[in-house]
Backbone of each chain as ProteinMPNN parsed JSONL, in Angstrom:
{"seq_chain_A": "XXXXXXXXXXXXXXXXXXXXXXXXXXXXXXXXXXXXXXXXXXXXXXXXXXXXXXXXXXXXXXXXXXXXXXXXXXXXXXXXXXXXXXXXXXXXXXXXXXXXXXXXXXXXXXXXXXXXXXXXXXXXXXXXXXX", "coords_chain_A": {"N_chain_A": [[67.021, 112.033, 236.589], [63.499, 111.771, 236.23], [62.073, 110.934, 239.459], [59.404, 109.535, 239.009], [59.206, 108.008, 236.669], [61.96, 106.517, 237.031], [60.683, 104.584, 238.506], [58.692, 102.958, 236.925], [60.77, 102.662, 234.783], [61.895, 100.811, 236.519], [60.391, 98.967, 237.404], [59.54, 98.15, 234.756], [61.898, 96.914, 234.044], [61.848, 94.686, 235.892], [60.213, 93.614, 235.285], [60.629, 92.253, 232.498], [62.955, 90.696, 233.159], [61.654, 89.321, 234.956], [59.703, 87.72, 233.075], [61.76, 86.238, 231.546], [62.957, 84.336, 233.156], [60.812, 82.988, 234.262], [59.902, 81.944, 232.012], [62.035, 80.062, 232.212], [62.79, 76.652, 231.672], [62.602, 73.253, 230.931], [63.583, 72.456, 228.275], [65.674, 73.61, 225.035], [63.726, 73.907, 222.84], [61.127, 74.006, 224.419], [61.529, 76.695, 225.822], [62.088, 78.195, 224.235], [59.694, 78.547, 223.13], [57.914, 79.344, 224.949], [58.831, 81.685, 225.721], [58.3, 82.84, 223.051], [55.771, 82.961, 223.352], [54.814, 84.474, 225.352], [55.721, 86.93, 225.423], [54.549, 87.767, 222.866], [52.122, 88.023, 223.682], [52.022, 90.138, 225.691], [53.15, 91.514, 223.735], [50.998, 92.453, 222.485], [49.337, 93.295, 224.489], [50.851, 95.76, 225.42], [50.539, 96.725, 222.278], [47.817, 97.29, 222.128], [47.488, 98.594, 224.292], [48.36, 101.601, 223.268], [47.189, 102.065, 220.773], [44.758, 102.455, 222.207], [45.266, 104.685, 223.834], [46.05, 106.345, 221.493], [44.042, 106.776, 220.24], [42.578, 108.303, 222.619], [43.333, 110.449, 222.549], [45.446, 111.101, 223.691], [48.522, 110.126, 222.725], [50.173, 111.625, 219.694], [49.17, 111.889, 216.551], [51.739, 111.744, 215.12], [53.112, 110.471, 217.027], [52.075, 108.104, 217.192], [52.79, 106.692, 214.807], [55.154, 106.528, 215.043], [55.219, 104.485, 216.74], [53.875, 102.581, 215.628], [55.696, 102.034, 213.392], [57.945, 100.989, 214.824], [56.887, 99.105, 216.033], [55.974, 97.127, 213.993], [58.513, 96.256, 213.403], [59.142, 94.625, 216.013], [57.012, 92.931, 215.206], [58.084, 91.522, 213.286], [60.8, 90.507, 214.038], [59.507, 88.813, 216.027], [58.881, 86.91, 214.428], [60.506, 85.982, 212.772], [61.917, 84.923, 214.379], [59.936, 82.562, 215.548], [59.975, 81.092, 213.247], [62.417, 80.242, 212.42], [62.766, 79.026, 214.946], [61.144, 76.896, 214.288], [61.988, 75.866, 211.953], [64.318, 74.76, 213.225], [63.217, 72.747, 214.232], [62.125, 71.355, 212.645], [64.925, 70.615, 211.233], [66.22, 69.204, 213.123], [65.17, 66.348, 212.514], [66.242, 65.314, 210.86], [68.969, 64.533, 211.169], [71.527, 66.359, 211.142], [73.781, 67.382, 212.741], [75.627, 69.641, 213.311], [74.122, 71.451, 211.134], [71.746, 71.42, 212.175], [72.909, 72.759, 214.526], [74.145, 75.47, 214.036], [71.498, 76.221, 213.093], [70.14, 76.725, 215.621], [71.571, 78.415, 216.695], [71.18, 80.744, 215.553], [68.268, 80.831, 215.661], [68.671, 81.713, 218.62], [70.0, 83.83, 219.045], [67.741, 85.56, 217.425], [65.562, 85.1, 219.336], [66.721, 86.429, 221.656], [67.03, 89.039, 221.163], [64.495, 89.797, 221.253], [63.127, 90.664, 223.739], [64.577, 92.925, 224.214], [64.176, 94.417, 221.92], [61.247, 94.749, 222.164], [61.284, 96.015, 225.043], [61.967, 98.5, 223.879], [60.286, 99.368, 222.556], [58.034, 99.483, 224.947], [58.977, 101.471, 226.573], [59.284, 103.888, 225.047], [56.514, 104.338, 224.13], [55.903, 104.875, 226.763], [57.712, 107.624, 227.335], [55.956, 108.914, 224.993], [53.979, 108.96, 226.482], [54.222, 110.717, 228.667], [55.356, 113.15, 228.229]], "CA_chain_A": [[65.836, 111.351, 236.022], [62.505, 112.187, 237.187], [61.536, 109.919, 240.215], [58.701, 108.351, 238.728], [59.886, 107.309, 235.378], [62.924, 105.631, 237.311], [60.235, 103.8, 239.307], [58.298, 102.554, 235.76], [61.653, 101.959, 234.612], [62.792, 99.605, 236.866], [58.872, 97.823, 237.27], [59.586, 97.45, 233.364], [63.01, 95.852, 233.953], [61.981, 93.337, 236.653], [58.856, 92.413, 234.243], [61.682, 91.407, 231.319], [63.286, 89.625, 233.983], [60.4, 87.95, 235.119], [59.366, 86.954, 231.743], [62.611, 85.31, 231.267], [63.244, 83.683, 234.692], [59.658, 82.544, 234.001], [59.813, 80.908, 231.003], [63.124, 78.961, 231.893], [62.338, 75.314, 231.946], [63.588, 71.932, 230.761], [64.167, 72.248, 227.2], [65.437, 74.644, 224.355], [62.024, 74.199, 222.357], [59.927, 74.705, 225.24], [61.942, 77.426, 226.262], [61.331, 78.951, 223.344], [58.326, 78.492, 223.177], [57.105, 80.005, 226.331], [59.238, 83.362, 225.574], [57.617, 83.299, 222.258], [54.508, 82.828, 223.698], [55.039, 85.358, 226.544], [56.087, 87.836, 224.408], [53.278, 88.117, 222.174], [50.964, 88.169, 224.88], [52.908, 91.378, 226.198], [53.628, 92.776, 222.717], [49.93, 92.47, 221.773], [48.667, 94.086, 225.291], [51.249, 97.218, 224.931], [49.636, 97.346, 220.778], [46.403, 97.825, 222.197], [46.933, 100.301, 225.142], [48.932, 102.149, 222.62], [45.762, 102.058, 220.352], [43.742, 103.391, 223.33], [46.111, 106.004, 224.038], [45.755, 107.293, 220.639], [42.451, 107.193, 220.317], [41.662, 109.315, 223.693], [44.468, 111.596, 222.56], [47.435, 110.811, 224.586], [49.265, 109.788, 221.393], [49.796, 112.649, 218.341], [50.035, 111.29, 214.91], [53.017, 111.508, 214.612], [53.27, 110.136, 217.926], [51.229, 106.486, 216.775], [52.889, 106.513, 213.424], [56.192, 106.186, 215.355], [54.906, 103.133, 217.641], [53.824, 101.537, 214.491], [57.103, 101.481, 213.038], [58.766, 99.963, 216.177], [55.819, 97.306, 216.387], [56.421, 96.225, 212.785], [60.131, 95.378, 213.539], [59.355, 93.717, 216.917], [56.588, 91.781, 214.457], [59.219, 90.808, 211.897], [61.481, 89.487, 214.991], [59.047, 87.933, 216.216], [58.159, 86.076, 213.429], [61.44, 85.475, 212.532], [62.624, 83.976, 215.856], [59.67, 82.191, 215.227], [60.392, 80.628, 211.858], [63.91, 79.848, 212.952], [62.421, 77.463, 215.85], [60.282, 75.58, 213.578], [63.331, 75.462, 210.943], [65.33, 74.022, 213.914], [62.13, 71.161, 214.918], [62.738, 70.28, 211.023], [66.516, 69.878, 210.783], [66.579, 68.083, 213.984], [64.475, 65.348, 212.483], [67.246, 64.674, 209.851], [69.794, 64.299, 211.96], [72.601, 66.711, 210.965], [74.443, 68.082, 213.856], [76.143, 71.2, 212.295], [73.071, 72.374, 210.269], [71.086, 71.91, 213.63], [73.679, 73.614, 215.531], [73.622, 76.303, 212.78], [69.914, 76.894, 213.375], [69.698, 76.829, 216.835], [72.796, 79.928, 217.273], [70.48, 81.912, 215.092], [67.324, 81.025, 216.778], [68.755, 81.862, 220.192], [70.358, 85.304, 218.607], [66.788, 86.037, 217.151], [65.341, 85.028, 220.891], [67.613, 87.352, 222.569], [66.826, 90.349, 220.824], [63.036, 90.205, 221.128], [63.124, 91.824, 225.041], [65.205, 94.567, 224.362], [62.865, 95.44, 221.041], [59.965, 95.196, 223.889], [61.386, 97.386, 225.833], [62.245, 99.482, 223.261], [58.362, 99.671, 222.496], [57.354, 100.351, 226.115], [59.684, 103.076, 227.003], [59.061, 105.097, 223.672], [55.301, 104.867, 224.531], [55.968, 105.556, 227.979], [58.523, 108.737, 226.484], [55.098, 110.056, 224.687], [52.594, 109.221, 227.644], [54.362, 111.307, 230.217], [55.645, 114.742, 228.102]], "C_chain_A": [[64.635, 111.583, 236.935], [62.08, 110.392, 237.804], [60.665, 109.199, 239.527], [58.584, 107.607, 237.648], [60.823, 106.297, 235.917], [62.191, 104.717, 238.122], [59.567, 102.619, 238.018], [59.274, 101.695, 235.483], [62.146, 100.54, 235.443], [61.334, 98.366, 237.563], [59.34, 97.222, 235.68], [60.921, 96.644, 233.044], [62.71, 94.951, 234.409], [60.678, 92.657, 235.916], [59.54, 91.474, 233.192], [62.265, 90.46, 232.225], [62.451, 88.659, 234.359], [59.849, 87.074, 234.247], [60.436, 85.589, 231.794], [63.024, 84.487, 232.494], [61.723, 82.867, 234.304], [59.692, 81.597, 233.201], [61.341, 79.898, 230.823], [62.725, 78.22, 232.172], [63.148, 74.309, 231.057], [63.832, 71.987, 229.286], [64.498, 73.113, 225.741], [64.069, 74.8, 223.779], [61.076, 74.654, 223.094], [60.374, 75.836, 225.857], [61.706, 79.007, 225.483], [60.722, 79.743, 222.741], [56.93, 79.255, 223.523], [57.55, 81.316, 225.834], [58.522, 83.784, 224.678], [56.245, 83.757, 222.602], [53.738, 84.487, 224.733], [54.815, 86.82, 226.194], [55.428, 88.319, 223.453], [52.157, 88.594, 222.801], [51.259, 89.942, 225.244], [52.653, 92.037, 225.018], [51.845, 93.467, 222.241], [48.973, 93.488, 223.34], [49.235, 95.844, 224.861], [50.58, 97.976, 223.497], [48.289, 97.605, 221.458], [46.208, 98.961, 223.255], [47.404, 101.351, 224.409], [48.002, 102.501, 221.511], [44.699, 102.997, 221.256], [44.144, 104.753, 223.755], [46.022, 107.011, 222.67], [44.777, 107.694, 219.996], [41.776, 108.091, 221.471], [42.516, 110.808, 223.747], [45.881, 111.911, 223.03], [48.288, 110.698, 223.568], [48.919, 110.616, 220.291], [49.532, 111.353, 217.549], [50.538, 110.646, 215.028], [53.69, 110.031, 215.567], [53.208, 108.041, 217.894], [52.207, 106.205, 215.891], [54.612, 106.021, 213.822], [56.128, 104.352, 215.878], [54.573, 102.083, 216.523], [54.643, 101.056, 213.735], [57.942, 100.499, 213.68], [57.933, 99.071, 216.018], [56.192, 96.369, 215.477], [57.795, 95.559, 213.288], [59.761, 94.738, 215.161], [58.012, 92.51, 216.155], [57.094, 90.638, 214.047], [60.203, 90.073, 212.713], [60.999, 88.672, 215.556], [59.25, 86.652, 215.669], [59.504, 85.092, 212.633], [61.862, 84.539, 213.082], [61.423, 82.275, 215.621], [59.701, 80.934, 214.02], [61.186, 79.372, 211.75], [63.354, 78.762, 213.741], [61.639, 76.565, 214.889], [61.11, 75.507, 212.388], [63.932, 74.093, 212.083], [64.307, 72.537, 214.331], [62.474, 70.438, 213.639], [63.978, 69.572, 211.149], [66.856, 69.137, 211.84], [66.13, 66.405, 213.334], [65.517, 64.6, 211.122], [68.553, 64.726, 210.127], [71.527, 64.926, 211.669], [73.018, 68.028, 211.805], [74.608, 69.629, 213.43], [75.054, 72.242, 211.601], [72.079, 72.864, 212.109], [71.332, 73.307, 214.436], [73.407, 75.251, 215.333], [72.152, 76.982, 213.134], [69.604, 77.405, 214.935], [70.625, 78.315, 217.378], [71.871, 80.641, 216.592], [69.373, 81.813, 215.431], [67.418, 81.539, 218.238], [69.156, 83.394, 219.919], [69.092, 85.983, 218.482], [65.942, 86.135, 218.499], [65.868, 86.237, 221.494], [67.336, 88.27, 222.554], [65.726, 90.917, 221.227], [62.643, 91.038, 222.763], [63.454, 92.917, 224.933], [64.198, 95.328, 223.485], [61.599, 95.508, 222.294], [59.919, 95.87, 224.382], [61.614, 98.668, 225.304], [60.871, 100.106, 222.904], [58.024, 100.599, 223.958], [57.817, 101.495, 226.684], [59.343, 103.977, 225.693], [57.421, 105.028, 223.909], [55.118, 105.369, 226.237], [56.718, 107.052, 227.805], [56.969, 109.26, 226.119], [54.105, 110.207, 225.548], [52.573, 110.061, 228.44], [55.513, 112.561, 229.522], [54.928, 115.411, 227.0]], "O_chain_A": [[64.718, 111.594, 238.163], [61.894, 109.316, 237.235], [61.049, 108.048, 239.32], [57.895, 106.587, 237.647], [60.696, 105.168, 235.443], [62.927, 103.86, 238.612], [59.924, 101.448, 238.138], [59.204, 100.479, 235.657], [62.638, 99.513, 234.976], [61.47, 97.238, 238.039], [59.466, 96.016, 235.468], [61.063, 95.903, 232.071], [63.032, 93.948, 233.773], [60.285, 91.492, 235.987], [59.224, 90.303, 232.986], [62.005, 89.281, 231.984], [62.503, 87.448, 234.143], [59.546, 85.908, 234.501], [60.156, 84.405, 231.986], [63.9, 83.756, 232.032], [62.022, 81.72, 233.971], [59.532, 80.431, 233.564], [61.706, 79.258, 229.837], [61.977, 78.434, 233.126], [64.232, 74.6, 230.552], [64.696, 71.127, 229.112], [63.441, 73.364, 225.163], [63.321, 75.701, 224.159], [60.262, 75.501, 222.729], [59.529, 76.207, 226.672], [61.395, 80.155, 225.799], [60.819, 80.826, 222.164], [55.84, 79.571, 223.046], [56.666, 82.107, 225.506], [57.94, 84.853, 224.864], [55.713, 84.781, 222.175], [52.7, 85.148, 224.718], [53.964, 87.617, 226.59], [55.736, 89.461, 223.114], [51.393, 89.476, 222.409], [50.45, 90.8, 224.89], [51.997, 93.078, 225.063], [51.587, 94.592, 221.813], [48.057, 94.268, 223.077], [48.606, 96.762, 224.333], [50.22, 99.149, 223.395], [47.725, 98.531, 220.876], [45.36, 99.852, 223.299], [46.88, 102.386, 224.82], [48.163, 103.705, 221.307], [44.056, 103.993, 220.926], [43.407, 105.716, 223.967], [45.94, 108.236, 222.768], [44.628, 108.715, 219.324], [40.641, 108.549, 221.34], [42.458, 111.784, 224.494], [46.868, 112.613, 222.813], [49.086, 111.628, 223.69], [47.784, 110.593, 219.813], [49.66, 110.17, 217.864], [50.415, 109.423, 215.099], [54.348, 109.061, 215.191], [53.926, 107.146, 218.341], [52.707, 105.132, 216.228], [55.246, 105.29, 213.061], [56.772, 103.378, 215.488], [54.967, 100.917, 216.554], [54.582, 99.899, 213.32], [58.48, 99.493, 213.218], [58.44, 97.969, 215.808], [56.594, 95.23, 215.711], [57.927, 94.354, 213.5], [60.784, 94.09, 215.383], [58.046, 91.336, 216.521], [56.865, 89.44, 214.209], [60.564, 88.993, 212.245], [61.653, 87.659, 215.804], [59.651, 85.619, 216.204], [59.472, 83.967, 212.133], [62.179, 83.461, 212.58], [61.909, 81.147, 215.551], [59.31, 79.81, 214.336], [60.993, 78.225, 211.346], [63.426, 77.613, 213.303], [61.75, 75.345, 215.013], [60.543, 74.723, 211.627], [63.964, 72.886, 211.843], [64.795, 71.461, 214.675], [62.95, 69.308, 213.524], [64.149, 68.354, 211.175], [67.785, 68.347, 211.675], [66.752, 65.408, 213.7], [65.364, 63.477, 210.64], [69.316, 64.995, 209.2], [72.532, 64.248, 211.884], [72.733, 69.214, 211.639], [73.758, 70.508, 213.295], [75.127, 73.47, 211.55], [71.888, 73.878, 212.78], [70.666, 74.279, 214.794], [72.783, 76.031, 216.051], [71.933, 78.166, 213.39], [68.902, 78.369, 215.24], [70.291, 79.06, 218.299], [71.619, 81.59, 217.335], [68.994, 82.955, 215.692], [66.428, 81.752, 218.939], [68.583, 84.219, 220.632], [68.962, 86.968, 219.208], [65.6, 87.276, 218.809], [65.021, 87.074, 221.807], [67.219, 88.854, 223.631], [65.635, 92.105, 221.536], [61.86, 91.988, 222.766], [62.862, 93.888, 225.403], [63.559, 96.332, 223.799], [61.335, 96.401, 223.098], [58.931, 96.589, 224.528], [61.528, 99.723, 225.932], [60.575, 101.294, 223.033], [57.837, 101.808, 224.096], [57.127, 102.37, 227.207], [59.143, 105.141, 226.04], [57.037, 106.193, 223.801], [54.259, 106.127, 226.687], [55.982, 107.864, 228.365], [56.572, 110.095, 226.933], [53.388, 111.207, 225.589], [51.557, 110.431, 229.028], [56.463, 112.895, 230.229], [55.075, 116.619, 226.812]]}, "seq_chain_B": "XXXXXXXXXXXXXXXXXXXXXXXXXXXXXXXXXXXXXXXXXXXXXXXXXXXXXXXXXXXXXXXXXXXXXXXXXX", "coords_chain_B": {"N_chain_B": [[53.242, 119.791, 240.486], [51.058, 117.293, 239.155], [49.482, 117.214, 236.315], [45.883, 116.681, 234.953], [45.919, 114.831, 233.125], [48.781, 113.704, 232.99], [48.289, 112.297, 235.357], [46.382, 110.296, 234.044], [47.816, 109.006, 232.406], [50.254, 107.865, 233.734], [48.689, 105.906, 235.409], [47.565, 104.452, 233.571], [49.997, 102.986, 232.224], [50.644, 101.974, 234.04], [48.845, 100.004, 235.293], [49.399, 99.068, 232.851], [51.454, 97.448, 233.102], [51.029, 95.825, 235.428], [49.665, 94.268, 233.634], [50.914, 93.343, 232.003], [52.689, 91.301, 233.545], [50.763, 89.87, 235.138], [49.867, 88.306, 232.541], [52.392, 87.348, 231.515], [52.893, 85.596, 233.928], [51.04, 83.777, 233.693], [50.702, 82.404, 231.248], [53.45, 81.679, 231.269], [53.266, 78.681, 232.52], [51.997, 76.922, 230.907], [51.411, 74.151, 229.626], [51.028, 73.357, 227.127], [50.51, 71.791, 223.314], [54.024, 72.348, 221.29], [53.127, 74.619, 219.003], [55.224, 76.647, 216.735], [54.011, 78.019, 214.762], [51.736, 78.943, 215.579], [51.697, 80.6, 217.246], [52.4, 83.091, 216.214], [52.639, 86.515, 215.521], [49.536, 88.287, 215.023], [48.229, 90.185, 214.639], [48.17, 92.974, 213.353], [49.859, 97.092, 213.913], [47.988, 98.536, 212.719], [45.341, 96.898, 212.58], [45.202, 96.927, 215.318], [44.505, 99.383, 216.133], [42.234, 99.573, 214.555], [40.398, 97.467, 215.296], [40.175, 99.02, 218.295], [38.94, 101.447, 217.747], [36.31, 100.08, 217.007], [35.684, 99.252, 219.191], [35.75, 100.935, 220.714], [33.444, 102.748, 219.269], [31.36, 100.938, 219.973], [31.39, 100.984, 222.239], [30.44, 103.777, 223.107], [27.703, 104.133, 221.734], [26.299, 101.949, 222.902], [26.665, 103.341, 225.559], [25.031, 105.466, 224.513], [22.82, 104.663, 224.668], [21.732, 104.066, 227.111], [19.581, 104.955, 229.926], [19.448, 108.594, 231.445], [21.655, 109.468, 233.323], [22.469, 107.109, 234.422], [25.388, 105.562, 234.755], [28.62, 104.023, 233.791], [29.636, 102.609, 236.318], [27.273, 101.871, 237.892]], "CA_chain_B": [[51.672, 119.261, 240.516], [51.172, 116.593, 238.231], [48.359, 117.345, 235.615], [45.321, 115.256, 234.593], [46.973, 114.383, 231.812], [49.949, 113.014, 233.362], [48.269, 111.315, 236.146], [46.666, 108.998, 233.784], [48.752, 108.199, 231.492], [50.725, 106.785, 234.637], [48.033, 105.015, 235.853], [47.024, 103.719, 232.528], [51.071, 102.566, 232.186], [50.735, 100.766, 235.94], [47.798, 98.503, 234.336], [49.451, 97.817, 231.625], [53.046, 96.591, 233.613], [50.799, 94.824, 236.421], [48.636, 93.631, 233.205], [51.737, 91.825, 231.064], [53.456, 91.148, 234.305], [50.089, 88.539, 234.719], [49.731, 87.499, 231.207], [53.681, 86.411, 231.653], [53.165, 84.354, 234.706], [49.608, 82.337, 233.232], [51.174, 81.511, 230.054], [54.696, 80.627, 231.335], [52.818, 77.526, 233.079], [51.105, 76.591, 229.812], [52.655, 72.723, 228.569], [50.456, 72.894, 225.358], [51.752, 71.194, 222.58], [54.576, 73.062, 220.711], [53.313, 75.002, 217.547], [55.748, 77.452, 216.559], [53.139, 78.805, 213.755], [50.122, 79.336, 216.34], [52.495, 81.648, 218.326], [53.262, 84.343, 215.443], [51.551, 88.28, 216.265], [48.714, 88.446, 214.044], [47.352, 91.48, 214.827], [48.857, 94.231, 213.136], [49.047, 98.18, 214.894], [46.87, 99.108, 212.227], [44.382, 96.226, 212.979], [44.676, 96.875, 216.498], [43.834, 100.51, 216.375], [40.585, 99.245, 213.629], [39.77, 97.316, 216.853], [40.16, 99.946, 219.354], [37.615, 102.386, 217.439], [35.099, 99.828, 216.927], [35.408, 98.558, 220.974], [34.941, 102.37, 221.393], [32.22, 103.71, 218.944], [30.183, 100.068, 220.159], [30.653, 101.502, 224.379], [29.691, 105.05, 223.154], [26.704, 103.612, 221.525], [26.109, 101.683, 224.3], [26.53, 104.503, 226.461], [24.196, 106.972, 224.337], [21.407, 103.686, 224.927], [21.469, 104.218, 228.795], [19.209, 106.505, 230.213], [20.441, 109.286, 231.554], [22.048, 109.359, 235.14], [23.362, 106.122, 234.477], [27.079, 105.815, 234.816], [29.459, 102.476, 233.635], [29.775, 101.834, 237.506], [25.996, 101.439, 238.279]], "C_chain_B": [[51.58, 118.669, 239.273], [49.517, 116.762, 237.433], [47.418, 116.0, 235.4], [45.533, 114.49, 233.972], [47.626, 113.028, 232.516], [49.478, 111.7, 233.821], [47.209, 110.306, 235.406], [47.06, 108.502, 233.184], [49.588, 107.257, 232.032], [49.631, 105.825, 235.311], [47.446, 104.153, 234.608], [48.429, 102.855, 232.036], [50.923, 101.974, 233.337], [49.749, 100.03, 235.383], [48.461, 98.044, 233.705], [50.574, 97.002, 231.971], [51.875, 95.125, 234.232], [49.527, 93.217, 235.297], [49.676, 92.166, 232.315], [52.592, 91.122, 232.13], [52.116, 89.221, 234.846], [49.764, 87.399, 234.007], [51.428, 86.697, 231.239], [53.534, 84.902, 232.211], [51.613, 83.303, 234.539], [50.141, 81.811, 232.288], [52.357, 80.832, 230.18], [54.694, 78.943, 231.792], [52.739, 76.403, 232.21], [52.266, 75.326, 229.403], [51.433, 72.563, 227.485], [51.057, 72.07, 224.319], [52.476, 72.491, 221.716], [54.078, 73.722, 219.18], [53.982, 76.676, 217.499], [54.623, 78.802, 215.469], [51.815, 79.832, 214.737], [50.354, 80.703, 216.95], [52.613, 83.14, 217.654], [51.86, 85.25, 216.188], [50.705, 88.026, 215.113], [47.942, 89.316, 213.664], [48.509, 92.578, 214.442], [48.843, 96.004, 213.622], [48.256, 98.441, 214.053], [45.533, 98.332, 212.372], [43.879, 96.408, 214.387], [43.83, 98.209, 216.56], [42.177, 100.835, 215.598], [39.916, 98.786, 214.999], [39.272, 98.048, 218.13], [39.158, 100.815, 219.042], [36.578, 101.827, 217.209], [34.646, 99.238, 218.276], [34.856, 100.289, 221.292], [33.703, 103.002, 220.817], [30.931, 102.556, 219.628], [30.265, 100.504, 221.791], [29.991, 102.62, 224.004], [28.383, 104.449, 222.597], [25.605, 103.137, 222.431], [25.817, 102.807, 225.466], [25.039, 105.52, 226.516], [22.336, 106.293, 224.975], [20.739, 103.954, 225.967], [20.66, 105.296, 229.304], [19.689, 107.157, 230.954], [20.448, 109.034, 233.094], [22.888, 108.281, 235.325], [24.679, 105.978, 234.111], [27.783, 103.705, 234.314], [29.23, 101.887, 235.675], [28.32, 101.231, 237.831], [25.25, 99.828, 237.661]], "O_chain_B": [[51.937, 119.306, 238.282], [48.502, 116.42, 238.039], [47.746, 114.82, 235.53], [45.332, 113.307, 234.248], [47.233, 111.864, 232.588], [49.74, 110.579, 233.386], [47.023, 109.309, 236.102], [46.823, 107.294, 233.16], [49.858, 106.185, 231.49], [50.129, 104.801, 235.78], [46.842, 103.115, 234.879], [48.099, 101.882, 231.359], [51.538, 100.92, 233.175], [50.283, 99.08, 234.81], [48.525, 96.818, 233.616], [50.791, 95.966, 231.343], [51.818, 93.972, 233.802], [48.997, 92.156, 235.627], [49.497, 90.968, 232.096], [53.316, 90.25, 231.651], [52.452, 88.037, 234.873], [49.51, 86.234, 234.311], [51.522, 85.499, 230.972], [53.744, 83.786, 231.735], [51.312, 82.319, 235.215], [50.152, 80.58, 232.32], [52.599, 79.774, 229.599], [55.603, 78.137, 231.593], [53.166, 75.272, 232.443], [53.439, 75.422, 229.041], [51.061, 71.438, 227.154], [52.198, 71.657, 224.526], [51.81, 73.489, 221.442], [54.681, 73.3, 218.193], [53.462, 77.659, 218.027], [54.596, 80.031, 215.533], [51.284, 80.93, 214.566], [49.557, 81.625, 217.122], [52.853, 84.156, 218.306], [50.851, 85.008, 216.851], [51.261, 87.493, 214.152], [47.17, 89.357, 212.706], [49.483, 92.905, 215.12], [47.679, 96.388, 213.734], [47.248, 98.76, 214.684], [44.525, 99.035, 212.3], [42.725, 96.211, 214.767], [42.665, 98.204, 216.956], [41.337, 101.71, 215.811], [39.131, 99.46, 215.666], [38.282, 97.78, 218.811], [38.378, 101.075, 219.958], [35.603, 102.572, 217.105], [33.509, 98.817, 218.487], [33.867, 100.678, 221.913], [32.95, 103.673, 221.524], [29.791, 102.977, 219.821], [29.278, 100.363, 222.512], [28.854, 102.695, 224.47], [27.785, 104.18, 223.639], [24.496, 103.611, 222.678], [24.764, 102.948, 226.087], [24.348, 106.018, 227.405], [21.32, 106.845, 225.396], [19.517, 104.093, 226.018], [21.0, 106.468, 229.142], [20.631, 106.583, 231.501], [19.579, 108.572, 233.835], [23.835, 108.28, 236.111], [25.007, 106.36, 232.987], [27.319, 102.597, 234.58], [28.689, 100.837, 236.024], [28.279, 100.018, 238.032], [24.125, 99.488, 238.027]]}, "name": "protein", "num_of_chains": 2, "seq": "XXXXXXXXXXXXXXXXXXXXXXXXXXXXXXXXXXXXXXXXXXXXXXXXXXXXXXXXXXXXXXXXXXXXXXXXXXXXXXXXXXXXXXXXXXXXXXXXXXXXXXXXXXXXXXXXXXXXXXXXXXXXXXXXXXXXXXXXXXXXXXXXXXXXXXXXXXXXXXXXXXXXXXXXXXXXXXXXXXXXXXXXXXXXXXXXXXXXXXXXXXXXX"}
């Protein structure tokens, strides 16, 4: 692996880490919360240097048209994961364990995923920045 | 020998780590109140990249305003 990709690489691992070490705190909702929060922040900086990049030429086409595909589906997880937590603020408030429970395994599944799509973003624009 | 190219595409990738690596640790602080809705992406890539050409044709604009000699740093 070329040296300075494996240096990127592993800045862009200890940032996912940091995110999540970051946003642990006292309660699933706010836990959340923060990742959601975090995570947008992030997804929405990478959409715009990724924008800039293909506007000064760094990025073909084809090149954009890829990143836009990937963005949509880390959108749609977003939004999902999203969803899911404010499903789970509902069914808490009617007090049925099981349905709760129910919501909260598939909010934390939908959670889980949204780093790796992330990273799956920044390495595939890092992949067209640097050949 | 690493081309011009290259070298900024890595330096324009080192902003953007040291840039979400900030935006992480200001917002992880944040005790707002919880809205799951407020949080969704709203900006789509095709909105962002509408954005990106009108942040750039309004600096070139800008730019062409300046008289000449004058540089962004000055």
């Amino acid at each position: 692996m070329n040296p300075r990709r494996g240096h990127i690489h592993r800045l862009g691992s200890l940032l996912l880490v940091s995110c999540l070490w970051l946003s642990a705190c006292d309660n699933f909702e706010r836990d959340a919360y923060r990742t959601l929060k975090v995570l947008k922040v992030e997804y929405e900086l990478l959409q715009a240097h990724a924008a800039h990049a293909f506007l000064a030429g760094r990025l073909s086409e084809a090149q954009w048209e890829a990143f836009v595909v990937t963005g949509h589906r880390f959108i749609a997880a977003h939004t999902l994961a999203a969803d899911l937590m404010q499903t789970y603020r509902e069914v808490k408030r009617i007090k049925d364990p099981n349905r709760r429970n129910e919501i909260a395994r598939q909010a934390a599944a939908a959670l889980a995923e949204l780093p790796t799509l992330l990273d799956d973003l920044r390495r595939l624009l890092e992949s067209f920045e640097t050949h | 020998m690493p081309t011009k190219r290259e070298l900024v595409s890595w330096a324009e990738l080192l902003k953007l780590i040291a840039e979400m690596v900030i935006a992480a640790v200001r917002h992880c602080g944040d005790d707002d109140p919880i809205d799951f809705e407020a949080i969704k992406i709203r900006v789509s890539p095709e909105q962002a990249l509408a954005q990106a050409r009108q942040a750039q044709s309004a600096h070139n604009s800008e730019a062409s305003e300046r008289p000449s000699g004058q540089t962004n740093e000055s």
